[in-house]
Backbone as JSON Lines, residues from 0, in Angstrom:
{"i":0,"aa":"X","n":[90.79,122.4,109.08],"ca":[92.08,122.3,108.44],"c":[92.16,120.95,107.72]}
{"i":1,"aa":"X","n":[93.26,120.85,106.84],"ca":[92.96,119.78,106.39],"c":[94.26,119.28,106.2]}
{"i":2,"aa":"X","n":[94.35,117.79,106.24],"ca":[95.94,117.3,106.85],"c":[96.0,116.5,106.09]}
{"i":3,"aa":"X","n":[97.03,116.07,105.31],"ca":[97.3,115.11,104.24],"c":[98.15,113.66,105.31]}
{"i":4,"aa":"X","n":[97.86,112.86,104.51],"ca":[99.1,111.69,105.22],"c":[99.32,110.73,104.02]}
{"i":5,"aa":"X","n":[100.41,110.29,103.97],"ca":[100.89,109.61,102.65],"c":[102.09,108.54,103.04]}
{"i":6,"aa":"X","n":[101.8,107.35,102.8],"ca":[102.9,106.73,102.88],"c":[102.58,105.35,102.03]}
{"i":7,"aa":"X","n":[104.31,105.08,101.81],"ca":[104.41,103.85,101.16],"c":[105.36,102.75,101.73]}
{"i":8,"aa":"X","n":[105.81,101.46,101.49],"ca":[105.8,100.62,102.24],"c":[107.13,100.48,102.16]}
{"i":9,"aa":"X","n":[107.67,100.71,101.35],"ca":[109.37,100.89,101.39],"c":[109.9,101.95,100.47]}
{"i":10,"aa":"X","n":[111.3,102.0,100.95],"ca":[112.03,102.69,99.97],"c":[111.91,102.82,98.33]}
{"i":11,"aa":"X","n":[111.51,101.84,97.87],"ca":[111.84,101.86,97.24],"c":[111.08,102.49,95.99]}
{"i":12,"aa":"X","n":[109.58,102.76,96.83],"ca":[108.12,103.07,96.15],"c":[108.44,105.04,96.06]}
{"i":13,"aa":"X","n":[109.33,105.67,96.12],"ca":[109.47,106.85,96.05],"c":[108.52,107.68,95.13]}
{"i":14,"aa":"X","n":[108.16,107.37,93.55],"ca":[107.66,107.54,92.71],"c":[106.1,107.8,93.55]}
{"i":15,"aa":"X","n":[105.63,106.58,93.77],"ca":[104.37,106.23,94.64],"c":[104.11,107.58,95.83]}
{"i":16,"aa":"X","n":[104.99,107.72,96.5],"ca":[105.02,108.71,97.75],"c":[104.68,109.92,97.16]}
{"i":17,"aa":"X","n":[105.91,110.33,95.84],"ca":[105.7,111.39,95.33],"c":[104.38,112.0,95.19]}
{"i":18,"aa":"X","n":[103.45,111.05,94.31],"ca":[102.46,111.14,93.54],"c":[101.57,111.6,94.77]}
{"i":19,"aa":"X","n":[101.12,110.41,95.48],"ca":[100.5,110.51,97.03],"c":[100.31,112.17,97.57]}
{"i":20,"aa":"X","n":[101.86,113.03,97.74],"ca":[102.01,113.74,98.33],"c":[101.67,115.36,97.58]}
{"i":21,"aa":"X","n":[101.77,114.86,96.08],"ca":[101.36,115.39,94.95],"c":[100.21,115.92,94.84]}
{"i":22,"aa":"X","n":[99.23,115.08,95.25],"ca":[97.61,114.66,95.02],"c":[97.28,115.54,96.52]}
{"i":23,"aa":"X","n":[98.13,115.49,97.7],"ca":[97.81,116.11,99.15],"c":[98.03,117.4,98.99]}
{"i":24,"aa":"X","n":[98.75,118.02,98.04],"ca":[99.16,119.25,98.6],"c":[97.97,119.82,97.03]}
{"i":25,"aa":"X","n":[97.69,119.0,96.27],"ca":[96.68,119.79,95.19],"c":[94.98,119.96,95.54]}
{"i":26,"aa":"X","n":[94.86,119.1,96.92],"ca":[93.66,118.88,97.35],"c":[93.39,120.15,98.64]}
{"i":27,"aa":"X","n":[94.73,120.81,98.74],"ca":[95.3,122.03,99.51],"c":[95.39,121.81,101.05]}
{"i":28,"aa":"X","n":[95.9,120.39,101.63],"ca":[96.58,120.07,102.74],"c":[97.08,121.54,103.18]}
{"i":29,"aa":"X","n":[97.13,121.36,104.45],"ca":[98.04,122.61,105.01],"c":[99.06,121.98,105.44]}
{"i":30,"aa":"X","n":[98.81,120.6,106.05],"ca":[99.63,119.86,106.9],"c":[99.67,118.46,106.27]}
{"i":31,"aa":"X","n":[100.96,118.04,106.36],"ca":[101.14,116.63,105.89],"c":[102.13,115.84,106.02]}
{"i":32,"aa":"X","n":[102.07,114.83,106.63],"ca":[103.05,113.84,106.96],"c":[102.6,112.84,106.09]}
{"i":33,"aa":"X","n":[104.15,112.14,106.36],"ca":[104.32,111.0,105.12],"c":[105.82,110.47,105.58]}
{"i":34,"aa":"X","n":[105.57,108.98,105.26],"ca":[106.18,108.07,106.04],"c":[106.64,106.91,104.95]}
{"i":35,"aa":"X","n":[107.75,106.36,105.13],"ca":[108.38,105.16,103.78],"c":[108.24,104.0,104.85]}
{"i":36,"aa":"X","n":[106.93,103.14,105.56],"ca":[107.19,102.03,106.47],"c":[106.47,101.28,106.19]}
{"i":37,"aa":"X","n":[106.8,99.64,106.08],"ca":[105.41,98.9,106.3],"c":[104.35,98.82,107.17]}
{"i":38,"aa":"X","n":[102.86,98.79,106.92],"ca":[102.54,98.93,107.44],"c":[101.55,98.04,108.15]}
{"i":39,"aa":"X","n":[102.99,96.76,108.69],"ca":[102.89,96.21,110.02],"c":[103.87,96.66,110.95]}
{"i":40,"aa":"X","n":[104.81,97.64,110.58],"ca":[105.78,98.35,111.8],"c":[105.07,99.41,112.38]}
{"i":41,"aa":"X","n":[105.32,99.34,113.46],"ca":[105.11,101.41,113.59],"c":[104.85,101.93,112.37]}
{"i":42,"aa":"X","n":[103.81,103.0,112.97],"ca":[104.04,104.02,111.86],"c":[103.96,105.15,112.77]}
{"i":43,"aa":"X","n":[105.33,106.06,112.89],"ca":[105.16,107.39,114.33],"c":[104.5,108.63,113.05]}
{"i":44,"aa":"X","n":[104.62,108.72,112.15],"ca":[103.76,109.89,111.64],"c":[102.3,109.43,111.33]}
{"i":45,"aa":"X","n":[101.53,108.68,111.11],"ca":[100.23,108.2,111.84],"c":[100.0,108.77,112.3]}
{"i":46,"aa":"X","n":[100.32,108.16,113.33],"ca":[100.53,108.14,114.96],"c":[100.1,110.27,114.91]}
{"i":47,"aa":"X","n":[101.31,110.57,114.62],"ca":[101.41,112.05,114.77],"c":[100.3,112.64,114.1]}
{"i":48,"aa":"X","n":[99.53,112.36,112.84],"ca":[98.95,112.53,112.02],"c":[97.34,112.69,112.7]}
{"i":49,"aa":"X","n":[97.46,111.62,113.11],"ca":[95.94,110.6,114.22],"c":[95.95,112.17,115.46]}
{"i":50,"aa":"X","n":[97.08,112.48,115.53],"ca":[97.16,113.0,117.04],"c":[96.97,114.68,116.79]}
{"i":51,"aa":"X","n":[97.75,114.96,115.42],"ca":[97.41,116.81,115.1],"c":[95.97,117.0,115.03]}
{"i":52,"aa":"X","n":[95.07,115.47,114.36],"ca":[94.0,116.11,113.84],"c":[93.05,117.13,115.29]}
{"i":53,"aa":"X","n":[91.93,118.18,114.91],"ca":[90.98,118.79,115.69],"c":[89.88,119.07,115.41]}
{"i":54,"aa":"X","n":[89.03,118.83,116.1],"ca":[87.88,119.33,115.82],"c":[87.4,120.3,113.94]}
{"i":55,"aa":"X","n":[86.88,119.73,113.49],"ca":[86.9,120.23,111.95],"c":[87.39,120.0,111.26]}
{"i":56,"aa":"X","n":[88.47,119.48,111.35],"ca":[89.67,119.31,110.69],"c":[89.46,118.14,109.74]}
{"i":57,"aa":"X","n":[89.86,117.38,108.47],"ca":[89.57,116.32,107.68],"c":[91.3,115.74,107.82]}
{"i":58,"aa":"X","n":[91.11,114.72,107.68],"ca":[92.72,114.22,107.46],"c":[91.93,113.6,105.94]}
{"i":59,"aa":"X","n":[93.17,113.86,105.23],"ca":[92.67,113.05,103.56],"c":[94.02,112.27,103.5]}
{"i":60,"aa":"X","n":[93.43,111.15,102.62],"ca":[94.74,109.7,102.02],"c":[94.31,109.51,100.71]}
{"i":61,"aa":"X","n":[94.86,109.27,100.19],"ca":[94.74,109.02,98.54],"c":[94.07,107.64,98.76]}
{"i":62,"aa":"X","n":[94.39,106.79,99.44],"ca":[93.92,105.11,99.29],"c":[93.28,104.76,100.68]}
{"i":63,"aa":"X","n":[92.52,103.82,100.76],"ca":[91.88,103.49,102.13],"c":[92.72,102.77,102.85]}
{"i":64,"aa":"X","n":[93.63,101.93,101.95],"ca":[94.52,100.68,102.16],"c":[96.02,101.66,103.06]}
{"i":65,"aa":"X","n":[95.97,102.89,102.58],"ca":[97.18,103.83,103.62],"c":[96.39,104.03,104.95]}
{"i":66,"aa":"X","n":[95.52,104.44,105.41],"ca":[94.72,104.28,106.59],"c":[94.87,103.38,107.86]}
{"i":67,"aa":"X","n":[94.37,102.19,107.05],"ca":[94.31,100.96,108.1],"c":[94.6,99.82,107.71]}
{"i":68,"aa":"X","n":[95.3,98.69,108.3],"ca":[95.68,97.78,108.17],"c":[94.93,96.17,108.34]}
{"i":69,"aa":"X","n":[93.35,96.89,109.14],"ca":[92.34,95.9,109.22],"c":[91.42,96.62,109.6]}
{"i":70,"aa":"X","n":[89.83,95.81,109.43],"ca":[89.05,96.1,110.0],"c":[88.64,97.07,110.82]}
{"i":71,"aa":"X","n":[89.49,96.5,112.35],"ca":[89.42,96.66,113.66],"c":[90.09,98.12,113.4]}
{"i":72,"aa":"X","n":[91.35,97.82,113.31],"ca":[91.9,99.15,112.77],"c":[91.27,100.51,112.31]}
{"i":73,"aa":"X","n":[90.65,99.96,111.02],"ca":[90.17,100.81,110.31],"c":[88.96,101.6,111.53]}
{"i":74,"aa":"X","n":[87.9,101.13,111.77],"ca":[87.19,101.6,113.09],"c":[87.48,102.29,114.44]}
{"i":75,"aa":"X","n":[88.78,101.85,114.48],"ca":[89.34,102.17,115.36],"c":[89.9,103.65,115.33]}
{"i":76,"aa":"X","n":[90.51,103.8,114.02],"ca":[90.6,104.97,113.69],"c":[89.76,106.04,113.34]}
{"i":77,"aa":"X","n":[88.72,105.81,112.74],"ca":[87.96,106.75,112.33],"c":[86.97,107.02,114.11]}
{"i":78,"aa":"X","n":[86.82,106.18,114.29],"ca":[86.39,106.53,115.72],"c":[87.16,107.47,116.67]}
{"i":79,"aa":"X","n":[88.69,107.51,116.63],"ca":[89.38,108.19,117.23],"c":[88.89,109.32,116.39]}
{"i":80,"aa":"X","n":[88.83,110.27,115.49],"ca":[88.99,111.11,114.15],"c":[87.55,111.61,115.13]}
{"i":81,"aa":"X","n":[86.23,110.33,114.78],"ca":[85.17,111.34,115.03],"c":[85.18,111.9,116.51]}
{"i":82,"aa":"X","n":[85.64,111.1,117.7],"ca":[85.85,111.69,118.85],"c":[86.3,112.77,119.24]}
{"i":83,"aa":"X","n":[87.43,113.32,118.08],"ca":[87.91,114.82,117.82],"c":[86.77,115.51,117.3]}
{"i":84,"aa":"X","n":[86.22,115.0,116.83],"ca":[85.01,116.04,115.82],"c":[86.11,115.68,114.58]}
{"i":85,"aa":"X","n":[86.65,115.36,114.08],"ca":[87.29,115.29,112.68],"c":[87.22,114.48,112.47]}
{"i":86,"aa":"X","n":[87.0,114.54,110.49],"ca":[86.77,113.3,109.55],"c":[88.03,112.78,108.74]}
{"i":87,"aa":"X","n":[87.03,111.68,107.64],"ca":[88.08,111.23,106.76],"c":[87.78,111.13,106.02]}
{"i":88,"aa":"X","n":[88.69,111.63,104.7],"ca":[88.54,111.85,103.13],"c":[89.32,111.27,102.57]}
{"i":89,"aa":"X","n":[88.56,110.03,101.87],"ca":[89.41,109.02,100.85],"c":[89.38,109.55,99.51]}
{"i":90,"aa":"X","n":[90.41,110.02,98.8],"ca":[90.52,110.83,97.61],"c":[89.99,110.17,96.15]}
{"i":91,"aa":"X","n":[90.51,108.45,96.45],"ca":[90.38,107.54,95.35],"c":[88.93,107.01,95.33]}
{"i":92,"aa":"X","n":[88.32,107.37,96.5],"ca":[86.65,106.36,96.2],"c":[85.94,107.36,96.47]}
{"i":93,"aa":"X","n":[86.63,108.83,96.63],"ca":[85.54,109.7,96.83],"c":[84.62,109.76,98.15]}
{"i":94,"aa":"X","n":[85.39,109.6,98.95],"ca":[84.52,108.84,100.26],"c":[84.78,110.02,101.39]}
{"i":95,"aa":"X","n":[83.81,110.33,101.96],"ca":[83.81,111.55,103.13],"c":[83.31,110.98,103.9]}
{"i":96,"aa":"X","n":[83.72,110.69,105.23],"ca":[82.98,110.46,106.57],"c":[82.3,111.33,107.15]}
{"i":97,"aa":"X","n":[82.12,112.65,106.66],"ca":[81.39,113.37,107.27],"c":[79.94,113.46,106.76]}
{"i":98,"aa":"X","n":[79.74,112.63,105.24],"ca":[78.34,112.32,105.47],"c":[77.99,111.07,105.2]}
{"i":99,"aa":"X","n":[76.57,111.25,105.28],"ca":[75.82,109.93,105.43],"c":[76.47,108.68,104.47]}
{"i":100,"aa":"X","n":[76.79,109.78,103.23],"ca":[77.2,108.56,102.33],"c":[78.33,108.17,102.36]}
{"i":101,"aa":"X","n":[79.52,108.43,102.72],"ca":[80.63,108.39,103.02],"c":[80.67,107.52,104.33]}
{"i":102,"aa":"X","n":[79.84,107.35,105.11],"ca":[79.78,106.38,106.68],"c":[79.46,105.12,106.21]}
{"i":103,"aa":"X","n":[78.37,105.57,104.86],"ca":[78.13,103.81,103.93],"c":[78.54,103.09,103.42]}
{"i":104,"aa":"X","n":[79.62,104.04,102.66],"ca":[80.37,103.65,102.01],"c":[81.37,102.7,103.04]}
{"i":105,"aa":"X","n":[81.76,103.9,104.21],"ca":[82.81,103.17,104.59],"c":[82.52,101.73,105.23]}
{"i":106,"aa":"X","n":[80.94,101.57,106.04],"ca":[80.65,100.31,106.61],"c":[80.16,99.1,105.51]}
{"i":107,"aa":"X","n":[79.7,99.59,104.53],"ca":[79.83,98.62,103.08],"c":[81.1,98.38,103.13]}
{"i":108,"aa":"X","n":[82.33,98.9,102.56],"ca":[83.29,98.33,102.4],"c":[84.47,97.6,103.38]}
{"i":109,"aa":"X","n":[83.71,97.76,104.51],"ca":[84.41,97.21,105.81],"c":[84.12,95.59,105.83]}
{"i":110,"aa":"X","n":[82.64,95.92,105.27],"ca":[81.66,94.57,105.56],"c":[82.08,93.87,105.21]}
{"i":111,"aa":"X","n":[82.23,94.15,103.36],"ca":[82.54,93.41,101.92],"c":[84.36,92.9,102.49]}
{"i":112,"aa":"X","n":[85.15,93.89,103.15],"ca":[86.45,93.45,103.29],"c":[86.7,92.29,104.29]}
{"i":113,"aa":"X","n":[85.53,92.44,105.3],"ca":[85.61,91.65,106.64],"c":[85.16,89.83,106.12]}
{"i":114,"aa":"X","n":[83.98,89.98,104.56],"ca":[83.68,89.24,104.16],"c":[84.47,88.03,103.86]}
{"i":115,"aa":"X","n":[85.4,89.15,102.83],"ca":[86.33,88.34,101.82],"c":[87.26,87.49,102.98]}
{"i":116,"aa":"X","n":[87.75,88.14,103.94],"ca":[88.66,87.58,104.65],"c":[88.16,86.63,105.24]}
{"i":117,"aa":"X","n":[86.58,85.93,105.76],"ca":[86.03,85.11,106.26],"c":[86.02,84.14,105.14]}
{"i":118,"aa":"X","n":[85.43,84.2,103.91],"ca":[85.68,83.25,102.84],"c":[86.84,82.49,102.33]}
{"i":119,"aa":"X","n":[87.91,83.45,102.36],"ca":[89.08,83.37,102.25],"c":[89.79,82.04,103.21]}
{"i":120,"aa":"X","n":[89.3,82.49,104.51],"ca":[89.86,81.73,105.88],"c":[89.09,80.21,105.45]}
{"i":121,"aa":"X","n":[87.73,80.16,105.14],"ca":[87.11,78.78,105.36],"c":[87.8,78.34,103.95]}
{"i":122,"aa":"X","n":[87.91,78.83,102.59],"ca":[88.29,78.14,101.79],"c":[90.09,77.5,101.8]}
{"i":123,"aa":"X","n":[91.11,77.99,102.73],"ca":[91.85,77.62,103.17],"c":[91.86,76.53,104.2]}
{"i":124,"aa":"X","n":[90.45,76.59,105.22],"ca":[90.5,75.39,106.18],"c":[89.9,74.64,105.08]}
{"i":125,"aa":"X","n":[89.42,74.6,104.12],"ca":[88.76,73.27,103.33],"c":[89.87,72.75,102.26]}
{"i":126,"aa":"X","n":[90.67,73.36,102.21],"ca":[91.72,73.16,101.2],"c":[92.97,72.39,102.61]}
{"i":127,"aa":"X","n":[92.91,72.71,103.11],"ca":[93.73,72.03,104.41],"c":[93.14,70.19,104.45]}
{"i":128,"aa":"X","n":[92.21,70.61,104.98],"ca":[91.08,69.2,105.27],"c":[91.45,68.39,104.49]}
{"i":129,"aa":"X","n":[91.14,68.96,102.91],"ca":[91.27,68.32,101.69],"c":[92.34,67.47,101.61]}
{"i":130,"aa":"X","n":[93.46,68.23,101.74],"ca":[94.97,68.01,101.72],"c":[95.11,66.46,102.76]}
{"i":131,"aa":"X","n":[94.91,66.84,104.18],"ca":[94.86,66.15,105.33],"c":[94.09,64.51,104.76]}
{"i":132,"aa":"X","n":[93.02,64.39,104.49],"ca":[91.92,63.35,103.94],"c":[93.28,62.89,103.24]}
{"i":133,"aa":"X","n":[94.2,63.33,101.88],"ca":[94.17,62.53,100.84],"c":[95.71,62.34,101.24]}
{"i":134,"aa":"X","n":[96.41,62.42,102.79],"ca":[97.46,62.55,102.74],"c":[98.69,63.26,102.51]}
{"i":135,"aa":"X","n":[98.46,64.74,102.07],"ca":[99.19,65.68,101.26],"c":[99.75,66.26,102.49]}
{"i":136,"aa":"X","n":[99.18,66.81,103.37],"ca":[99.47,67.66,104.17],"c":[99.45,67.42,106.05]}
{"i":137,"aa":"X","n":[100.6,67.44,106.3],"ca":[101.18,67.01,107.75],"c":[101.43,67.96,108.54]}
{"i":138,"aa":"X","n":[101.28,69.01,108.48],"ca":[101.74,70.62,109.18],"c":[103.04,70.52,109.53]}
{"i":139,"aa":"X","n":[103.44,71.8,109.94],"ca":[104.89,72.14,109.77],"c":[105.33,70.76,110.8]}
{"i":140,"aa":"X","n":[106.95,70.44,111.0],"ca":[107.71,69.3,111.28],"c":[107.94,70.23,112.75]}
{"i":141,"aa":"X","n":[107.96,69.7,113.75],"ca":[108.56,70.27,114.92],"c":[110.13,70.47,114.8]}
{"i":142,"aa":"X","n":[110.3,71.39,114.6],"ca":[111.59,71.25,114.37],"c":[112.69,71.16,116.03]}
{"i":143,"aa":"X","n":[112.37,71.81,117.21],"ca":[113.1,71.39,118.02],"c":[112.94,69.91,118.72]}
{"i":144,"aa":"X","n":[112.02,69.68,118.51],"ca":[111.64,68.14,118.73],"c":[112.61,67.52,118.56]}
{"i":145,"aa":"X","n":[112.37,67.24,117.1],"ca":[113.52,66.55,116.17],"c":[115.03,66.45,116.48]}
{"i":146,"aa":"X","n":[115.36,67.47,117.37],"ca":[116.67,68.31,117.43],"c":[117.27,67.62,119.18]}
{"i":147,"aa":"X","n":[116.07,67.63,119.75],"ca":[116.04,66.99,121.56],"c":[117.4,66.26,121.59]}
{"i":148,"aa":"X","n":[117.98,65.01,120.87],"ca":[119.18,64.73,121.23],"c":[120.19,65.49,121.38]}
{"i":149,"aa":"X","n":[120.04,66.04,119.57],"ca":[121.47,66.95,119.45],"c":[121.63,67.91,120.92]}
{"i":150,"aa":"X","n":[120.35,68.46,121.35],"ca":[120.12,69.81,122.5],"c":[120.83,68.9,123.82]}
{"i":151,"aa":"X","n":[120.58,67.9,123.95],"ca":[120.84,67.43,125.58],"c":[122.54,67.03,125.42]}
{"i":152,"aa":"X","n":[122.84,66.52,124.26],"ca":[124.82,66.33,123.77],"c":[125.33,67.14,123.66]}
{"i":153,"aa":"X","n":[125.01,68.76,122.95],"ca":[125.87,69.73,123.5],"c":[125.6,70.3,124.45]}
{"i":154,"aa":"X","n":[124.45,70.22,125.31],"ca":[123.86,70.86,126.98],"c":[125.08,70.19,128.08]}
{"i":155,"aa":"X","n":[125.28,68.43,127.32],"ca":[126.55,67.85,128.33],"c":[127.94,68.62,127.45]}
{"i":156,"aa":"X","n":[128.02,68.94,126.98],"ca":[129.42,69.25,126.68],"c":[129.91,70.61,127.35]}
{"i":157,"aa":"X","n":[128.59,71.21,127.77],"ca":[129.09,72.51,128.73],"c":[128.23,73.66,127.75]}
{"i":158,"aa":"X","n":[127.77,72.91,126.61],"ca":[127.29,74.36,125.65],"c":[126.37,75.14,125.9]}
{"i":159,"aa":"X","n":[126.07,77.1,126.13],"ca":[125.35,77.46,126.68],"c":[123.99,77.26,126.2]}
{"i":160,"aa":"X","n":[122.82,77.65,126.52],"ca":[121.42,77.62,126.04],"c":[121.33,78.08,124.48]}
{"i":161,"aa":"X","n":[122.15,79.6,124.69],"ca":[121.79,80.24,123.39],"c":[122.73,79.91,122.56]}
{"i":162,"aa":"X","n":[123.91,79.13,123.08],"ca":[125.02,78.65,122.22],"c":[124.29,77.68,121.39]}
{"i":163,"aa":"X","n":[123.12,76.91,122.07],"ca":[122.84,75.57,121.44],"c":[121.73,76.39,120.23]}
{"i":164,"aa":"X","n":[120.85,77.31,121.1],"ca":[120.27,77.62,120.01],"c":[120.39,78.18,118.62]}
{"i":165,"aa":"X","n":[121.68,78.88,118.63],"ca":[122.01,79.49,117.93],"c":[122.73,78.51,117.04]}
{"i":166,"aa":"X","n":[123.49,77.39,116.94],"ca":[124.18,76.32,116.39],"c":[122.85,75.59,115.73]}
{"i":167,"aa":"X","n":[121.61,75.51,116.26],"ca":[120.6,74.41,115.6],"c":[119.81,75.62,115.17]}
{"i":168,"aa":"X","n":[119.6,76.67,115.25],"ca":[118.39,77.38,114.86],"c":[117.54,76.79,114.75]}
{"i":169,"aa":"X","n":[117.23,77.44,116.65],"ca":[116.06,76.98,116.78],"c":[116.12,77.78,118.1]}
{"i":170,"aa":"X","n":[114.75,78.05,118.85],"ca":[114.42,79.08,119.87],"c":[115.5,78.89,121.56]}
{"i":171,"aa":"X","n":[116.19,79.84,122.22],"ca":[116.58,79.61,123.33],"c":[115.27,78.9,124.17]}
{"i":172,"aa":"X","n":[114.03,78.86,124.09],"ca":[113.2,78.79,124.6],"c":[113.17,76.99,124.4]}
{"i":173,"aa":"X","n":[113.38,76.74,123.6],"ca":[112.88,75.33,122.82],"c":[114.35,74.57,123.39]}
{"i":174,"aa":"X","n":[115.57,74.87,124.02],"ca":[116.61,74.44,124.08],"c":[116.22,74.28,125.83]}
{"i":175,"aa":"X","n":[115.66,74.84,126.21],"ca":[115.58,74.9,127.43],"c":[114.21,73.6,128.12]}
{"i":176,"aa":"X","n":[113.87,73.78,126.73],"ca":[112.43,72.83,126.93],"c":[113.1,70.95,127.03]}
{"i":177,"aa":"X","n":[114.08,70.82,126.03],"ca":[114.32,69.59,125.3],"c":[115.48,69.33,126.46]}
{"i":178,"aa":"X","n":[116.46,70.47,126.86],"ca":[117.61,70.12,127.13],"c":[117.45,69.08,128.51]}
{"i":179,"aa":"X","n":[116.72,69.09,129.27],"ca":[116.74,68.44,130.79],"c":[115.55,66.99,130.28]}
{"i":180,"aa":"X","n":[114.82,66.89,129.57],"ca":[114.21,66.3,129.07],"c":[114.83,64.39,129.28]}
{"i":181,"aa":"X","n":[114.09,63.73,130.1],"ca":[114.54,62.33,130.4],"c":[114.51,62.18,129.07]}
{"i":182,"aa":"X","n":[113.29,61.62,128.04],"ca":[113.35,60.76,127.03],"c":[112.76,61.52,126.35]}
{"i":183,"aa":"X","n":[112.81,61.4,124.96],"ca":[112.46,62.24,124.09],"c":[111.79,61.26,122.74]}
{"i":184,"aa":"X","n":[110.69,61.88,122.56],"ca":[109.94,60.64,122.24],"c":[110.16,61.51,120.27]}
């Protein structure tokens, strides 16, 4: 069987969904969910999607980037898929997990993605460094630190934890840290 899934990241991409769902039902989905969420929230039709598939069955996505959200992810899923006996069909790269070339594709482009994000990371710690060396860059300011007096003057005035936190925005957690605090450096 073959199961479409389609989603876009907000409301507001409707056009996008359309098309998506367009492309699922011309590729002759029987079944298809589709979801308007980002996708660092939940996603329960996934989820549902991940869970109809069976044995034989292909789930297809128009984009690889609707799939998975990383790496780990991405593996994670298709591993669940092949554990069913069911694959995955990326519509836009032409990519089938059910053969050889389609498994290459997908661990080439896992590689190449896992790459970029390692390059990415060191050219940010060297751009940090950089910064740090010439003076530019101090990392974020503690902000309840800073705040330790104000926290222990309204802690004496009777003010609750989350009263204080909520007046300085800044964490109940961090009010609780500063508030009993002898000296505050």
């Amino acid at each position: 069987m073959k199961i479409g899934y389609g989603r876009t990241s907000s409301v507001d991409q409707n056009y996008s969904l359309d098309a998506q769902l367009e492309r699922l039902n011309q590729e002759g989905c029987e079944k298809v969910f589709s979801e308007q969420v980002s996708s660092v929230d939940r996603r329960p039709e996934f989820e549902k999607a991940l869970e109809f598939c069976r044995e034989g069955d292909v789930l297809i996505i128009t984009k690889l980037d609707r799939f998975a959200r990383s790496i780990i992810d991405l593996w994670k899923h298709i591993q669940l898929l092949e554990d069913k006996g069911a694959a995955l069909q990326v519509l836009d790269m032409n990519l089938d997990t059910k053969t050889a070339n389609g498994r290459l594709q997908v661990s080439l482009l896992a590689s190449i993605a896992q790459w970029e994000r390692e390059m990415m990371l060191e050219r940010q710690r060297v751009g940090i460094a950089k910064a740090k060396a010439e003076g530019k860059y101090k990392g974020r300011s503690a902000t309840a630190r800073a705040k330790a007096v104000q926290i222990q003057k309204m802690a004496q005035r009777g003010l609750k934890p989350s009263q204080i936190a909520s007046a300085l925005g800044i964490g109940v957690a961090s009010v609780y840290r500063y508030r009993d605090a002898a000296t505050v450096t």
